[in-house]
VEXDREN-2710 file (C-alpha; in Angstrom, 1 decimal):
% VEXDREN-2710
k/r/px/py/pz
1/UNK/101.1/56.8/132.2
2/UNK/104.7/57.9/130.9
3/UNK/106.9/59.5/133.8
4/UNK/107.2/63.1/132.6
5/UNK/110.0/64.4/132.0
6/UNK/110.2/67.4/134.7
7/UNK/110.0/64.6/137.9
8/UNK/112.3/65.3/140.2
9/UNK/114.2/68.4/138.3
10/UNK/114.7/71.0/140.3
11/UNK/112.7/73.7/139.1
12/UNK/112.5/77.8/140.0
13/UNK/109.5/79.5/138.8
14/UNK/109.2/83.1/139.3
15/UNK/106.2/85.2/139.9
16/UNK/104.8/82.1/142.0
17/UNK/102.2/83.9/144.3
18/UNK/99.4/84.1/141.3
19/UNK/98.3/83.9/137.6
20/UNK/100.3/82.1/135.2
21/UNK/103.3/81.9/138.3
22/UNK/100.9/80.2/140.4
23/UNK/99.6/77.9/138.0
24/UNK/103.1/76.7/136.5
25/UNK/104.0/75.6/140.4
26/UNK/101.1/73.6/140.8
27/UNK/101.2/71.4/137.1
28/UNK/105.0/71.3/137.7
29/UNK/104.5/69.6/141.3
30/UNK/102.0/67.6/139.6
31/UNK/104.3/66.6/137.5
32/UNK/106.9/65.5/139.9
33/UNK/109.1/68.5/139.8
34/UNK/110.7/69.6/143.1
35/UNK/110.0/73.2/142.6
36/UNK/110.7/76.7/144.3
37/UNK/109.0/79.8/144.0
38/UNK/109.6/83.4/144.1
39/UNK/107.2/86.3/144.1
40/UNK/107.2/89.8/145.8
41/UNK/103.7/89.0/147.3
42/UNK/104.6/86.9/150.4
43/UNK/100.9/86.1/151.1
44/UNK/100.5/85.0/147.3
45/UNK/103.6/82.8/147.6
46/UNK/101.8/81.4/151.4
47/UNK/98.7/80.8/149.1
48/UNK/100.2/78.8/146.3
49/UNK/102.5/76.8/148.9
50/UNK/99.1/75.9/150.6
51/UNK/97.4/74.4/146.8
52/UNK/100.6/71.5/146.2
53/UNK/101.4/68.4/147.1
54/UNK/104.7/67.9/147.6
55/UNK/107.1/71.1/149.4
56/UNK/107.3/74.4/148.1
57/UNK/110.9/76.3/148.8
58/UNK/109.9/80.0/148.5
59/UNK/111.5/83.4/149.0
60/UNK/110.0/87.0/148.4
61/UNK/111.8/88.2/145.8
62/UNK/111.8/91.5/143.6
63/UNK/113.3/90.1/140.3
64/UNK/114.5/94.1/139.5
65/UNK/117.0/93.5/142.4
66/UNK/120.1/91.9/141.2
67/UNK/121.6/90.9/143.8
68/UNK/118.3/89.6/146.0
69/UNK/118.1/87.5/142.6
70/UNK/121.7/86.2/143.0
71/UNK/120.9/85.4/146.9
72/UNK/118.1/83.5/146.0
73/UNK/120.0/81.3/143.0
74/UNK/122.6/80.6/146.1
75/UNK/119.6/80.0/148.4
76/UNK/118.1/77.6/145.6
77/UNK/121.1/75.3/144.9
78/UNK/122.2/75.2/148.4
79/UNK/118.5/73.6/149.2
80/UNK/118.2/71.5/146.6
81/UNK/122.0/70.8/145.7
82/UNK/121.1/71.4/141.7
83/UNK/118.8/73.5/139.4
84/UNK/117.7/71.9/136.1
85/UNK/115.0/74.7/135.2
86/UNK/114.0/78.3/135.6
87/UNK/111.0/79.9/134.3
88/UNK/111.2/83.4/134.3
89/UNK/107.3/84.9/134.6
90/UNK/107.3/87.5/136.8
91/UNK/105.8/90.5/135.0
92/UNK/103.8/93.1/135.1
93/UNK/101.3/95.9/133.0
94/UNK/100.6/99.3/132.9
95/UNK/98.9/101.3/130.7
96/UNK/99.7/104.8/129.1
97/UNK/100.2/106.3/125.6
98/UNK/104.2/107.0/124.5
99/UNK/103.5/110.9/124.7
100/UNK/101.9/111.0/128.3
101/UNK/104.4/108.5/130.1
102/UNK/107.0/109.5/132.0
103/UNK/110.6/108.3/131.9
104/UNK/109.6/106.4/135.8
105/UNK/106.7/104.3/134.1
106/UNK/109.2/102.9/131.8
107/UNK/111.9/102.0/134.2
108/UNK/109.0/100.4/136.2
109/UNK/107.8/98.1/133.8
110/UNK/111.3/97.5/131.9
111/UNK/113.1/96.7/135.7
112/UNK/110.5/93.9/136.1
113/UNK/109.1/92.6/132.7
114/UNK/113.0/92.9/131.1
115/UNK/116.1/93.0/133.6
116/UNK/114.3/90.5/136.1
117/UNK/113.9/88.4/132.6
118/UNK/117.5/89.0/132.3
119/UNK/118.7/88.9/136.0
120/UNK/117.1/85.2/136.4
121/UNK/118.8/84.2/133.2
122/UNK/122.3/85.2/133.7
123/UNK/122.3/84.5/137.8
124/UNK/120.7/80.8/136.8
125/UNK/122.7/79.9/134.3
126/UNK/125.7/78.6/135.6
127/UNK/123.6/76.1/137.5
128/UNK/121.4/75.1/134.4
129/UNK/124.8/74.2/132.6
130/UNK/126.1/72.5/135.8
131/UNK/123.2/70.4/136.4
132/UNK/124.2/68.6/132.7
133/UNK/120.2/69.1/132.3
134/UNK/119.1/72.3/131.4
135/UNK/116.4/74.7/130.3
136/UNK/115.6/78.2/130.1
137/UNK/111.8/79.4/130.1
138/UNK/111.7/83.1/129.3
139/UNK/107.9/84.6/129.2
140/UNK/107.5/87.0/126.4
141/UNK/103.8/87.6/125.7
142/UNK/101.6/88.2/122.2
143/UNK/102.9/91.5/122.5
144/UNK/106.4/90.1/122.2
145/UNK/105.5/90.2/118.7
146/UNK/102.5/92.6/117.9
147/UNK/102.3/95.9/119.3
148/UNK/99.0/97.8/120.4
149/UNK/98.4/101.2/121.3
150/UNK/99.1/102.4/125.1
151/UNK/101.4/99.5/125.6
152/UNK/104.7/100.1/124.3
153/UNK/106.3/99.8/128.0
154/UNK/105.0/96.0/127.8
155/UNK/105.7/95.8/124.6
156/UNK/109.2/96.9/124.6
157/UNK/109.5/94.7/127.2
158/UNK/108.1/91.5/125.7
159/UNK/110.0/91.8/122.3
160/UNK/113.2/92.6/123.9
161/UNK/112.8/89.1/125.8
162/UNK/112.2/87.1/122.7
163/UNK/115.1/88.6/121.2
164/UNK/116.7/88.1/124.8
165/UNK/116.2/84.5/124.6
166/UNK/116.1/83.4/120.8
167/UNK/120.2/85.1/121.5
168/UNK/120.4/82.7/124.3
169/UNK/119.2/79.7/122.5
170/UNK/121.6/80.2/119.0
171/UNK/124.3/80.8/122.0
172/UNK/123.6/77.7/123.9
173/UNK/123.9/75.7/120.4
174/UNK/127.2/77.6/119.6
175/UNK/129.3/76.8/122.8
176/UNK/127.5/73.3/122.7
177/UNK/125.9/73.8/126.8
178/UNK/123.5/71.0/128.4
179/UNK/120.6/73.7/128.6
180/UNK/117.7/73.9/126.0
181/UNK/115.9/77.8/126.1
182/UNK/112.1/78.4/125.1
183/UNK/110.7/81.8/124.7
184/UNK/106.6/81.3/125.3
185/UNK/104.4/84.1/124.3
186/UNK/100.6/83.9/126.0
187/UNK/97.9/85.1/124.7
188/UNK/95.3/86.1/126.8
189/UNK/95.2/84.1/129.7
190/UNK/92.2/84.7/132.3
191/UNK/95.3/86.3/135.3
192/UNK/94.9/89.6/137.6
193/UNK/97.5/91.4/135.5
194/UNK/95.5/93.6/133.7
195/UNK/93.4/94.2/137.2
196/UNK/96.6/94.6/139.2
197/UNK/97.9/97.7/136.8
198/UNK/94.6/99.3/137.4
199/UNK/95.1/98.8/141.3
200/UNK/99.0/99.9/141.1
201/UNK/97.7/103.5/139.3
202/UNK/95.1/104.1/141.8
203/UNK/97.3/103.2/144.4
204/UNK/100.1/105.7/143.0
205/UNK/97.5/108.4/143.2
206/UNK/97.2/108.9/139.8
207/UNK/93.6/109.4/138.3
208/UNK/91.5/105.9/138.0
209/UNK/88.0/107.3/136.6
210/UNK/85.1/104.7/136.0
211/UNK/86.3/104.9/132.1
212/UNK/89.0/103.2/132.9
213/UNK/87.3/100.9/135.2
214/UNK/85.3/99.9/131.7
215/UNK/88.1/99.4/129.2
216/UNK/89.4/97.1/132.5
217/UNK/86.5/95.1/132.5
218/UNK/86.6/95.1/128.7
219/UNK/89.3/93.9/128.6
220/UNK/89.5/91.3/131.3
221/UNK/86.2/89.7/130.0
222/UNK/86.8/89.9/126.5
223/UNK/90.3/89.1/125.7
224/UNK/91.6/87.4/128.9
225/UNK/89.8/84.3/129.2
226/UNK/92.5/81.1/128.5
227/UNK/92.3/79.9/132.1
228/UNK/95.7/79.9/133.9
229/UNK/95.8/76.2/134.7
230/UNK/95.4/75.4/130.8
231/UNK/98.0/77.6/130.1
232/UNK/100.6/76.2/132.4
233/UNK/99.4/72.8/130.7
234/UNK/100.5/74.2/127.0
235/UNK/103.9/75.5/128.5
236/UNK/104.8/72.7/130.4
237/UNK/104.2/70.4/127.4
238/UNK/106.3/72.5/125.5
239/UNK/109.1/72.7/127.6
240/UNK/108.6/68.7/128.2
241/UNK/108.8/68.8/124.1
242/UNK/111.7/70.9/123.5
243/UNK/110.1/73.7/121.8
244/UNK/112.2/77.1/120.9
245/UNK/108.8/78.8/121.2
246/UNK/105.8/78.3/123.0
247/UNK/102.4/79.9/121.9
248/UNK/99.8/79.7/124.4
249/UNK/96.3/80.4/123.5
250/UNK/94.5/79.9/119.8
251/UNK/94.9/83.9/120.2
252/UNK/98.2/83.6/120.2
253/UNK/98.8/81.3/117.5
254/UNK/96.1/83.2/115.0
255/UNK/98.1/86.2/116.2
256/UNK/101.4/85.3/114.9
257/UNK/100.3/83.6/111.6
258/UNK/99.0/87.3/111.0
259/UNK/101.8/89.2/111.8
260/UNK/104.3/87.3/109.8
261/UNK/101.9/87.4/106.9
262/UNK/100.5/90.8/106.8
263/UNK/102.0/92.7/109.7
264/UNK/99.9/96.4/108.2
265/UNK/97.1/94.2/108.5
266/UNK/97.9/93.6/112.0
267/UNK/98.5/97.2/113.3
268/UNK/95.1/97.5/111.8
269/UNK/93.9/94.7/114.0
270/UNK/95.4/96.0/117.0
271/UNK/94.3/99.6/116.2
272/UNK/90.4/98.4/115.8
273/UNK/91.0/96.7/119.2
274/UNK/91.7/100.1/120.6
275/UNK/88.9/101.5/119.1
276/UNK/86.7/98.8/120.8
277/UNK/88.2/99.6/124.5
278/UNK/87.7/103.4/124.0
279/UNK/84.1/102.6/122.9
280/UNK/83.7/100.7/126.5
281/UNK/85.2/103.9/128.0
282/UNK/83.3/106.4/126.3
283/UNK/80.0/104.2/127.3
284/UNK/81.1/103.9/130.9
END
């Protein structure tokens, strides 16, 4: 077997403690990587530390906070002398249409899903181009390039990271830096996010009816079903590969191919998808 190309980099994943976090830590360290993770779930991080085989540096870490984020990058290098890669993951969901949101539900979602995105970029950076080695793994989403109903905090979000990081990549070639960027955009990958929105509502004391329960289940059984530790697989390939964009998931990849073609076609998708979730609720 050919030594991959990640053994012994020095790698920071964040959003370790579950989902596709979780699963990128454990193919990395099976790879050879040394590799630290982040999360704001300190059990989570506990949990994935207990599932690898070699050490697991970890720090709780809210990716909205700047500087906890520049502590930890200090905190990183200091331990491990060098960082070759960061894979920015941490994310999360909510769901709402544009008219009933408030201005808090979008600093939510934008703090974590696009200034954390940005905060582990720029605090990283320096390192990456230090270490003569580096690479840049931003996680946008399908929704980083179609858009459905209810979701344009995510969305916003997720296409504001691919053009985030496709900037960062024609900016790396420009000033000629040691440090290749990917943007990766899942598809629907069998994680608690969806699940974990639902819990962060009822747990904000705002009204979680059985409804909503439905279009949860829907849409965790339906659409989310690309298991985690196959989707790590694709994005560690790619990143081993030097892709500029990583599409995880046929979902994905039928996805795109239809919004560059026909992208009315593809509201009209994603609007008929909508439909199908409010059917669930209604039935509930």
């Amino acid at each position: 077997m050919s030594r991959s190309s990640v053994a012994d980099k020095v790698v920071v994943v964040t959003g370790a403690g579950s989902g596709i976090g979780r699963a990128l830590v454990l193919e990395l360290d099976r790879r050879g990587a040394r590799v630290s993770g982040c999360d704001v779930d300190e059990a989570g991080l506990k949990e994935t530390a207990s599932l690898t085989r070699g050490e697991l540096h970890t720090a709780v870490v809210d990716m909205g906070d700047r500087e906890a984020v520049e502590a930890y990058a200090e905190d990183v290098a200091a331990h491990h002398d060098t960082v070759h890669q960061v894979y920015n993951n941490a994310g999360i969901a909510f769901t709402a249409p544009v008219i009933e949101s408030s201005w808090a539900d979008y600093e939510r979602v934008l703090r974590v899903n696009l200034h954390g995105v940005i905060h582990g970029t720029q605090v990283f950076l320096p390192h990456l181009v230090a270490s003569g080695d580096g690479h840049v793994v931003n996680v946008s989403s399908l929704n980083g390039y179609l858009a459905q109903p209810g979701l344009s905090h995510y969305c916003a979000a997720k296409f504001a990271v691919r053009g985030f990081t496709e900037t960062l990549r024609a900016e790396m070639l420009l000033a000629g830096h040691p440090v290749q960027v990917s943007v990766v955009h899942p598809g629907g990958v069998a994680t608690a996010i969806s699940s974990n929105a639902l819990e962060w509502a009822r747990s904000s004391g705002m009204e979680v009816t059985a409804a909503h329960e439905a279009r949860q289940r829907t849409y965790t059984e339906k659409l989310l079903k690309l298991p985690a530790d196959k989707a790590a697989t694709i994005i560690v390939d790619g990143v081993e590969r030097g892709r500029p964009r990583i599409r995880v998931g046929k979902d994905a990849v039928a996805v795109d191919r239809l919004v560059r073609l026909a992208p009315a076609t593809a509201t009209r998708v994603a609007v008929a998808l909508e439909h199908r979730l409010l059917k669930a609720e209604q039935q509930a």
